[in-house]
C-alpha positions in Angstrom: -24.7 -12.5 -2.9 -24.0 -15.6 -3.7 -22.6 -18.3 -1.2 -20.3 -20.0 -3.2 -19.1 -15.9 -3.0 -18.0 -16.8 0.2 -16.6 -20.2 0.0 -12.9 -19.7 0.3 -12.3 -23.8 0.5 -9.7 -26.2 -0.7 -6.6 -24.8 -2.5 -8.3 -20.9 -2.6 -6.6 -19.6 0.5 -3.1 -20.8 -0.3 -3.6 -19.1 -3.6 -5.0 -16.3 -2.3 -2.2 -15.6 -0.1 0.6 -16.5 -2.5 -1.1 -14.7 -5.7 -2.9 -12.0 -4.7 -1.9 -11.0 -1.2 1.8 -9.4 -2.6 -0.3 -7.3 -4.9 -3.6 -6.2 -3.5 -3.4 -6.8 0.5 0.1 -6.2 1.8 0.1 -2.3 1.1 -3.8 -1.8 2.5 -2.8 -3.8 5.3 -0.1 -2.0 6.1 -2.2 1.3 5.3 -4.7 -0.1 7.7 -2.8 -0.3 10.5 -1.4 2.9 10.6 -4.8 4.1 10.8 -5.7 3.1 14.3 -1.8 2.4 16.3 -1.7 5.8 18.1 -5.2 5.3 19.2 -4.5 1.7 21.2 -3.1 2.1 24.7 -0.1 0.4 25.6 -2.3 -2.8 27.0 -4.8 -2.7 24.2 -7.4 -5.3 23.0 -7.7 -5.6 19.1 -10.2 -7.2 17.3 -9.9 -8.0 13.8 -12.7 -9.4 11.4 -12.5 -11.3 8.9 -8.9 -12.1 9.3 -8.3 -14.2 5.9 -5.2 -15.3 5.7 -4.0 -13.2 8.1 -2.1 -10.5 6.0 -3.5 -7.8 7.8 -2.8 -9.7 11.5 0.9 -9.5 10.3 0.8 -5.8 9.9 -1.2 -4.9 12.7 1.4 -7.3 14.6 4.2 -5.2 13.1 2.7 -1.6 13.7 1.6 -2.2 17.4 3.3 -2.6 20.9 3.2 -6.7 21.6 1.7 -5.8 24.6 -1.3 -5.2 22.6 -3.7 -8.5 22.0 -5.3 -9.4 19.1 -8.0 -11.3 18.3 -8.0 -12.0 14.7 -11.5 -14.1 13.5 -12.7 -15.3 10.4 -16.3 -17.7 9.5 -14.1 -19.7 7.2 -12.2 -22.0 9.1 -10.2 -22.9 5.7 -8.7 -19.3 5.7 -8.3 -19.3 9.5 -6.6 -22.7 9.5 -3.9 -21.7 6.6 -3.6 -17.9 8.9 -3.0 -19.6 12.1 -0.4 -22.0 10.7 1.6 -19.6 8.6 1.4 -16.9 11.2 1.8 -19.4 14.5 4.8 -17.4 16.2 3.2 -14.2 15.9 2.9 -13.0 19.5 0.0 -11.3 21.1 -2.8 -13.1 18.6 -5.7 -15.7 19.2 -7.0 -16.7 16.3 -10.6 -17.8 16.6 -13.5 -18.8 14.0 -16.5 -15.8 14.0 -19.7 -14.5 12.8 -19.3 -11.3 11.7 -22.9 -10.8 12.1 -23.1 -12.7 15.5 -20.1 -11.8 17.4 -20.0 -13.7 20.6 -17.6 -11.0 22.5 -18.5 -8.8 25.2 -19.6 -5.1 24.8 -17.4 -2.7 25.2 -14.3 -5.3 24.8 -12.2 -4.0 22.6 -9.8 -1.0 22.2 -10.4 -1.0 17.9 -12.1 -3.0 15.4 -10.3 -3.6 12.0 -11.6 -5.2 9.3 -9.4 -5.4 5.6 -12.0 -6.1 2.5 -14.1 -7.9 4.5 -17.8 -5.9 4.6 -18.2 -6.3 0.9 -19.2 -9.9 1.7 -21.3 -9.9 4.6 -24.7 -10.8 4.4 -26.3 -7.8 6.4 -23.8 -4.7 6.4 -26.1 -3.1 8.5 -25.9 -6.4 11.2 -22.3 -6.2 10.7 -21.2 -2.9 11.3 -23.7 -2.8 15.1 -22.2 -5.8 15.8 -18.6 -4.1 15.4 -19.7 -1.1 17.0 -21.0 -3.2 20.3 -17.8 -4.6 20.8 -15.9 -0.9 20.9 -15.3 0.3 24.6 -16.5 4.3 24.2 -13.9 5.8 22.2 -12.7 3.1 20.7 -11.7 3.2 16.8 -13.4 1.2 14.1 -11.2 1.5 11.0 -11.8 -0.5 7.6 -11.2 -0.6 4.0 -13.1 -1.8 0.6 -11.7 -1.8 -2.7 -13.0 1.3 -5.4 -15.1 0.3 -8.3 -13.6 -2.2 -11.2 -13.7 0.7 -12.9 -10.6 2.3 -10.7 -9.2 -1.6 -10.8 -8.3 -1.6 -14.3 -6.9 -5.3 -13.5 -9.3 -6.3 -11.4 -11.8 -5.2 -14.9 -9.6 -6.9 -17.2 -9.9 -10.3 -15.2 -13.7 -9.9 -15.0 -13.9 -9.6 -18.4 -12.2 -11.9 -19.9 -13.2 -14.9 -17.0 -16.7 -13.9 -18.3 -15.7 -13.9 -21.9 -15.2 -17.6 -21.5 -19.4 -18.3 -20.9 -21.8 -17.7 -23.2 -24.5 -17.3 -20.5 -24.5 -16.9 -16.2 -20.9 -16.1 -16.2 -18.7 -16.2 -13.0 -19.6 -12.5 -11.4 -17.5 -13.2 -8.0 -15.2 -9.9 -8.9 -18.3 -7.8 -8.9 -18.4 -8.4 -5.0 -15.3 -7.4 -3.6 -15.5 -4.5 -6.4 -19.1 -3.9 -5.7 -19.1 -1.3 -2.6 -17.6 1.6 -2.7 -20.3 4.5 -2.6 -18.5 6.8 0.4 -22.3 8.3 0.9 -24.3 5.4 1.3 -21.1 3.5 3.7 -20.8 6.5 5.7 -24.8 6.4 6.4 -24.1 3.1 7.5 -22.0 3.8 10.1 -23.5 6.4 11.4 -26.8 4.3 11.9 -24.2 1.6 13.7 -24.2 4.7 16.1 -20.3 5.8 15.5 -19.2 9.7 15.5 -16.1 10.9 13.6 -16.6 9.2 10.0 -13.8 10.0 8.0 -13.1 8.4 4.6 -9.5 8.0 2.9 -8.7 7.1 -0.8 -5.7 5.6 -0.8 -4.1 4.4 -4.2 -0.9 2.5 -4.6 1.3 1.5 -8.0 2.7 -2.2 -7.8 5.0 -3.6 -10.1 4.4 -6.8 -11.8 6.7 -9.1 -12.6 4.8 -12.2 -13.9 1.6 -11.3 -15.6 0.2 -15.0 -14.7 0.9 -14.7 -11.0 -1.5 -12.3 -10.4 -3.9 -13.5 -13.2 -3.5 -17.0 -11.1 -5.0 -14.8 -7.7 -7.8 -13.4 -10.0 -8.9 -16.8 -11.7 -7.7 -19.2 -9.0 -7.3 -18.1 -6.0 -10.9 -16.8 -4.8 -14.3 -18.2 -4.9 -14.9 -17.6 -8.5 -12.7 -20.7 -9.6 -16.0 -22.6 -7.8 -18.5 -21.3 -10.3 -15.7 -21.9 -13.5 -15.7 -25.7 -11.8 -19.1 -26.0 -11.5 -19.7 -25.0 -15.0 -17.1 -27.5 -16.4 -17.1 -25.8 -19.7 -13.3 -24.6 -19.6 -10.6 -25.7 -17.4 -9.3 -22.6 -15.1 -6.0 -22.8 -15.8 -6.8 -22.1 -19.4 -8.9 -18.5 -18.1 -5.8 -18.0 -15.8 -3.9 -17.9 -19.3 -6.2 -15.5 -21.1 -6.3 -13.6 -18.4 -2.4 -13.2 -17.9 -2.3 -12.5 -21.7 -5.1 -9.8 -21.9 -3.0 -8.4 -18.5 -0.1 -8.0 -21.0 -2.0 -6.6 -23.7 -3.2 -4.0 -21.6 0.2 -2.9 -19.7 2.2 -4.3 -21.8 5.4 -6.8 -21.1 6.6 -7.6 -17.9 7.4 -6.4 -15.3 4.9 -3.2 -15.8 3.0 -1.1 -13.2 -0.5 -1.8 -12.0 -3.0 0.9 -9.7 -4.7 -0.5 -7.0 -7.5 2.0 -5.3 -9.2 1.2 -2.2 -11.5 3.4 0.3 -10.6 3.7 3.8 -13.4 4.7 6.4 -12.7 5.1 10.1 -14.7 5.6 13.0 -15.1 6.7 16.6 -17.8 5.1 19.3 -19.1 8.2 21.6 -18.1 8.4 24.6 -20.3 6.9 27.6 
C-alpha cells in the first residue's frame, strides 16, 4: 500500500466528513455500536482505533452509558485534530494520536476494541489485530467492520472507474484499498491467530438516498487520499473528475435524488478468558 494511501492531510478530512461520512459511515457507525453496548459494564473502558473524524466516536457516544470512557486514537493527527474539534463536548472521550501497530496502552486495559474501516489500511494486519487483542481484558469484545468488494459498491466502482478513466497510465488506485479486503475466510484466520474465540461475521447492507449526485462524487474524488495522486499527476484538475464522476453517478441511477447500496462486513470477537 501506498503511503500517500494513508495521507488524510489538508482539506481531505473536512471533505471526508462532510461528503462521505452522511453516506458511507454514519449507518456502519451506528451498526457498529450496537454490536458491542450490552457487552460494556456500566464503568467500561473503550478503545477505538483509528478514530477519523470521529463519526463512529459520536455513535459509540450515543449507544453507551457516559459512564463509559473512550479513548478514541488515530496516527493522522489531521483527522484527529478536525474529530476533536467538531466533537469537543462529547463527554466521556480522550482523543489521543496512535499507532495501530504500536499501541502504547496497557494489557488487559480495555473493556472492547472498535475499529470502523480502519484495518484495510494498516501496514501489518497481522501486527494490528495482536496489538488490539493485548489491550482486551479477558472477555473483552473486539468488534470491526470493512467495506465488501467494489463489486458490491456499485458507487464506489463507478468512481474508480471513471477517476482512472482520466490517466492513460498509473492511475489513482486509492479506492482499491478501502474496497480491497473483504475475504471473511482469510480475516477470520486472522483473528483467530491474534488469539480471539467467538469469530462471528455480519453482512450488513444499507440503501441511502442521494440527493446531489456531486456531493458524494466530491467524497469519492476529493475527500480521501486519492485527490493526492490526481495532484501529483497534474494532468486534470479534480474538480473536473469530481464532475465526471457525479455525471457517470447519474447515468448509472439515474436523476436525483435516487437510491445507492452500501455493503460492508462486520466481524466481532471475544478474548478467552484468563
Amino acid at each position: 500500500m501506498s503511503s500517500t494511501h494513508s495521507s488524510f492531510t489538508g482539506s481531505i478530512p473536512e471533505i471526508y466528513d462532510a461528503h462521505l461520512g452522511p453516506f458511507l459511515f454514519e449507518f456502519s457507525a451506528k451498526d457498529l455500536a450496537s454490536r458491542i453496548k450490552d457487552s460494556i459494564p456500566p464503568d467500561g473502558k473503550i478503545l477505538e482505533v483509528a478514530c477519523g473524524t470521529g463519526i463512529s466516536t459520536y455513535h459509540l457516544r450515543q449507544a453507551l452509558s457516559e459512564s463509559v470512557h473512550i479513548t478514541a486514537t488515530d496516527l493522522n493527527p489531521a483527522m484527529l485534530d478536525f474529530a476533536k474539534s467538531k466533537h469537543a463536548n462529547i463527554p466521556g472521550v480522550t482523543f489521543e494520536v496512535a499507532d495501530a501497530l504500536s499501541l502504547s496502552f496497557d494489557d488487559h486495559a480495555f473493556d472492547a476494541v472498535v475499529c470502523q474501516f480502519g484495518i484495510m489500511f494498516f501496514p501489518d494486519k497481522n501486527k494490528g489485530l495482536a496489538e488490539m487483542a493485548r489491550t482486551l481484558k479477558p472477555g473483552g469484545v473486539l468488534a470491526f467492520n470493512v467495506w465488501d468488494s467494489l463489486e458490491n459498491n456499485q458507487s464506489a466502482s463507478i468512481a474508480h472507474q471513471t477517476i482512472a478513466s482520466f490517466f492513460e497510465s498509473d492511475p489513482p488506485k486509492f479506492l482499491t484499498t478501502p474496497f480491497g479486503f473483504y475475504d471473511i475466510d482469510h480475516i477470520k484466520g486472522l483473528i483467530n491467530q491474534a488469539g480471539l474465540k467467538d469469530i462471528a461475521s455480519h453482512t450488513v447492507s444499507e440503501l441511502i438516498e442521494i440527493l446531489d449526485a456531486a456531493h458524494i462524487a466530491k467524497g469519492y474524488v476529493e475527500g480521501n487520499p486519492g485527490v493526492l495522486e490526481i495532484n501529483e499527476r497534474a494532468t486534470v484538475a479534480a474538480s473536473v473528475v469530481t464532475k465526471a464522476t457525479a455525471d457517470a453517478l447519474e447515468k448509472a441511477y439515474g436523476s436525483t435524488p435516487f437510491e445507492i447500496e452500501f455493503q460492508e462486513i462486520v466481524f466481532t470477537a471475544t478474548k478467552p478468558a484468563a
